[in-house]
N, C-alpha and C positions, 0 to 999 in steps of 0.2 A: 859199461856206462849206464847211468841211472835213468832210468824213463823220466821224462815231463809228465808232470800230471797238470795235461791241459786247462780241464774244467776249472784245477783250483787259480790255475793262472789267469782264467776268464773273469773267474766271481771278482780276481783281485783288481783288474782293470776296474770294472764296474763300481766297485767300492773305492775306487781312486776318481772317476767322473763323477761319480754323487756327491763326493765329497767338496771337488772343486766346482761343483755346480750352488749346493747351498752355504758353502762357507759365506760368501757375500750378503748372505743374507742374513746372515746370524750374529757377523762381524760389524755389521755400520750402525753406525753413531744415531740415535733418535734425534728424529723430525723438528725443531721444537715448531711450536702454534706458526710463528709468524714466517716460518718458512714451507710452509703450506703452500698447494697450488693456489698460486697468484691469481688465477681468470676467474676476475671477479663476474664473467658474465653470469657462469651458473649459479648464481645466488638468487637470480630474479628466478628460478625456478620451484624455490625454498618456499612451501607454507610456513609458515612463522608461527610464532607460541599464539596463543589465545591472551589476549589483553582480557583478563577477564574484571580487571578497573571500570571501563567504559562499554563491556558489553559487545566489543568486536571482532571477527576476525581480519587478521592482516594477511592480501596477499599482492603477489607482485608488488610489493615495498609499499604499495601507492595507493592502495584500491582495500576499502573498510566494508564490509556486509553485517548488519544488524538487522533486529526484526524477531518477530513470531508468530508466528499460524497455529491453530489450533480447532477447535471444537466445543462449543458453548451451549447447555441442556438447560430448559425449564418447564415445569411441568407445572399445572393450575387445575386445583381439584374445588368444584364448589357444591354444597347442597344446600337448598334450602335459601339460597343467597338472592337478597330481595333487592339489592342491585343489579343485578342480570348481569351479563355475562358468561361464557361458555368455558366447560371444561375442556384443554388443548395439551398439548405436548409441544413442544419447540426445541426444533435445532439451528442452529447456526455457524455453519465454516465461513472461518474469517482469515484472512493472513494481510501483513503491514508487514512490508520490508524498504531495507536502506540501503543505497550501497552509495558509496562515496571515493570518488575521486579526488586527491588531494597532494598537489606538488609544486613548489615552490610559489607562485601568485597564479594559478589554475585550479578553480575548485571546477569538479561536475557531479552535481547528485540529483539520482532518482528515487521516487516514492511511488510505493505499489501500495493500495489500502482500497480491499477487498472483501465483502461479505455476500452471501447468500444464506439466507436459513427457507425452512421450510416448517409449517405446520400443522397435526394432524389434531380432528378434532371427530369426534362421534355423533356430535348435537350439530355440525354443519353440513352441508353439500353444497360442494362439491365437499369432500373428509381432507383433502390432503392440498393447501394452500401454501403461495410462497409470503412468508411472514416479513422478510429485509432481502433488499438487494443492493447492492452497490460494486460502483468499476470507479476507483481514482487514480489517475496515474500523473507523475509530476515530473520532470526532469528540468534542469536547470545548469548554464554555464555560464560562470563565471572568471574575470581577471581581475584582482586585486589592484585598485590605484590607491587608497591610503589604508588605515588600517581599520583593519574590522568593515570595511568597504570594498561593495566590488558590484563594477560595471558587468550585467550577470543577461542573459537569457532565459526565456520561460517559455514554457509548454505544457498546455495543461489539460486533459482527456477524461470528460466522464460521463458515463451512460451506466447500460442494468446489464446483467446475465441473462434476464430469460421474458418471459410473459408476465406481466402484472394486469389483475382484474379490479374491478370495486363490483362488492356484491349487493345483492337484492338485502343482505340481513346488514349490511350499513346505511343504505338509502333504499327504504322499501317498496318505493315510485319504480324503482329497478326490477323491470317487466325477467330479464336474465342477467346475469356475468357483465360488465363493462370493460374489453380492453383499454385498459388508461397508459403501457408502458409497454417497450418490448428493445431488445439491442439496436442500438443507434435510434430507437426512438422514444425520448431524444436522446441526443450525444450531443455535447459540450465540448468544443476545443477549440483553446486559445492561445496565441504565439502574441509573444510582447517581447520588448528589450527595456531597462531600468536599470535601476541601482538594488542594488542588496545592499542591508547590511547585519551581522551578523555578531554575535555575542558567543563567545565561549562553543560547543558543541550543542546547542540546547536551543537557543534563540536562534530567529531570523525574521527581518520587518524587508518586505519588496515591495518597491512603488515602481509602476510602468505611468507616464502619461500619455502614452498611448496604447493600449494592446489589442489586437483585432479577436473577438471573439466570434466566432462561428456555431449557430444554432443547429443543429440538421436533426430532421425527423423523416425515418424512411418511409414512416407509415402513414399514411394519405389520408387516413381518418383520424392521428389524431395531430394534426398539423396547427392545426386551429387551437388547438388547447396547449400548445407551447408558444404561441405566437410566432409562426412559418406560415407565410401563405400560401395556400392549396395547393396553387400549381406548381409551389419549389419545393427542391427538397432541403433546403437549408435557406439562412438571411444572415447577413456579416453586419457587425457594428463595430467603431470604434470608440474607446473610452479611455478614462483613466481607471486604473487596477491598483488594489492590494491586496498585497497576501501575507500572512503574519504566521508563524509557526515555533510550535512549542514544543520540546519534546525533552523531559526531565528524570529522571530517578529523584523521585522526593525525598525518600528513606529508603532503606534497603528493602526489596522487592517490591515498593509501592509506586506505579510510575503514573504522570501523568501527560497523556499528549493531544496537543489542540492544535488546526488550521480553522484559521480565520478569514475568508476570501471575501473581497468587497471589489462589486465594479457597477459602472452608471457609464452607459454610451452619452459619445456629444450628439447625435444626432437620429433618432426611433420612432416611429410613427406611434407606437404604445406608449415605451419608456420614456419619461422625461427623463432631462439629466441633471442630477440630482436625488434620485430616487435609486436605489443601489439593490443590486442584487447583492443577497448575503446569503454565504455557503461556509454554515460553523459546524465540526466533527470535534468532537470532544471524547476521550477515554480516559478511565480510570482505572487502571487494574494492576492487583496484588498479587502475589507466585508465591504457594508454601505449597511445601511437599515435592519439590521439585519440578512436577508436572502437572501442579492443578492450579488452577487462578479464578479468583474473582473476579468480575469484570463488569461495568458500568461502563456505558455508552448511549450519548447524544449528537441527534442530528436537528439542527436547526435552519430548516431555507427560506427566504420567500424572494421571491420572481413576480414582476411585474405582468410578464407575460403570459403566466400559468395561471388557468383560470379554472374555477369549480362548481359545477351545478347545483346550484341551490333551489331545494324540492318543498313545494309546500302540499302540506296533507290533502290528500285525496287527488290530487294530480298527476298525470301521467305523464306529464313533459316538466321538466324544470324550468322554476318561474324566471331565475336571470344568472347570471355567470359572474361571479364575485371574485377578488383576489384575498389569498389568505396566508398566513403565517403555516409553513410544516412543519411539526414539531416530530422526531420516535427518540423512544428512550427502550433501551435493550438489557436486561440485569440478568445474569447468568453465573454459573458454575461450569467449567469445562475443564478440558486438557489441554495443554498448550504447549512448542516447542519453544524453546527463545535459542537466537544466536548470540550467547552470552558465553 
């Protein structure tokens, strides 16, 4: 009788299970698209393409982030310059961002806009000064009742980053350094309900006729100069509020974006009402090369309640305490990212 030869009768099992193991897979009919797994849940997990039309990314179907941060250089050489002024270096990180919520008659959106610079100069002392500061933050919600209208919420937050002085070489009555600024002193924050209404993704006009705004200055010296008395650390009014917002692509890479904030309490022992606090931020900046931009920027305030030493020659106390228009304007070259 003929021997079995076991092994080859092994390999041939094994080569009969492989076979009936991937036939099934090699034999069935393609998927097509729309018989795909159905659980539409895992979609909400999807980054989605970049809209790169409007500058945003889409995520969880609902929720838009736009914006850019960046870094902004200017540098001032003078000799011989019979205007005066000092030769300085200037930097300034700044970042403005978006993010928006937006589904079916529910908007909710917030606004971050942000700078700090610092500057260094040889011909001053202290040499290394902060040149701009600012914290704005804004968030807002709203319900859609007709179109391009919506019964909205508001909240609105702003103070500084860090320490701000006035020096002896701007008023030279100025014995040393004046703290005039510092975080939360002051801080701005006001909660109102209104009407929004809104144009396209660019405009937005809000009126509150009422919005309580709350003054707060931590700092106990300078309480008096934001109009907070002594012994608080904050004072609440209520008023009627606007706020106006602009935010456009002019021409390709050239954008322009402006808040306009106007409010006048019913009832202040400083402020009358009718006399409006006005808070206007204005930018203008261009993007070539990918990563470098021009950039113009205006800040215009004036406050009833903010008050300024006014020094006459050869005196060491200031003659009287005046209200005044604050104007900066900021012109740079930097790097900047955009979420575009």
């Amino acid at each position: 009788m003929k021997r079995i030869d076991w092994s080859n009768l092994l390999k041939f099992k094994v080569f009969i299970l492989l076979f009936l193991f991937y036939y099934p897979l090699f034999s069935q009919e393609d998927v097509k698209p729309e018989q795909e797994l159905p659980n539409q849940d895992l979609k909400i997990l999807d980054l989605k393409p970049m809209d790169e039309g409007n500058g945003y990314y889409y995520w969880l179907d609902y929720w838009r982030l736009s914006g850019e941060m960046g870094l902004n250089l200017a540098q001032t050489d003078q000799w011989n310059w019979t205007d005066g002024g000092y030769k300085h270096f200037d930097a300034v990180l700044f970042s403005k961002l978006k993010l928006l919520y937006q589904k079916d008659k529910l908007s909710w959106e917030s606004q971050w806009d942000a700078e700090l610079g610092i500057m260094y100069s040889s011909e001053l002392l202290p040499v290394w000064r902060k040149s701009t500061d600012k914290i704005n933050f804004a968030s807002k919600f709203g319900y859609k009742v007709a179109n391009n209208i919506y019964v909205t919420g508001l909240m609105t937050f702003k103070s500084y980053h860090a320490l701000g002085f006035r020096y002896p070489q701007q008023h030279p009555a100025l014995p040393e350094p004046k703290r005039v600024s510092n975080f939360l002193a002051p801080a701005y924050t006001d909660i109102s309900i209104g009407v929004d209404w809104k144009y396209k993704d660019w405009l937005s006009v809000y009126f509150s006729p009422a919005a309580g705004l709350v003054t707060s200055c931590y700092d106990s010296l300078l309480r008096a100069d934001y109009g907070v008395p002594v012994e608080k650390r904050s004072i609440t009014t209520v008023g009627p509020k606007v706020k106006i917002n602009f935010n456009k692509e002019l021409v390709k890479d050239l954008k322009l974006a402006t808040v306009l904030e106007l409010y006048t309490p019913y009832k202040d022992p400083i402020q009358k009402f009718g006399n409006f606090k006005v808070d206007w931020d204005l930018t203008l900046s261009y993007q070539f090369l990918k990563m470098l931009q021009f950039r113009v920027s205006t800040s215009l305030k004036y406050n009833e309640k903010v008050r300024f030493d006014e020094w006459e020659n050869g005196k060491d106390q200031p003659r009287t305490r005046i209200r005044r228009v604050q104007f900066k304007e900021i012109i740079g070259v930097g790097i900047v990212y955009s979420l575009k």
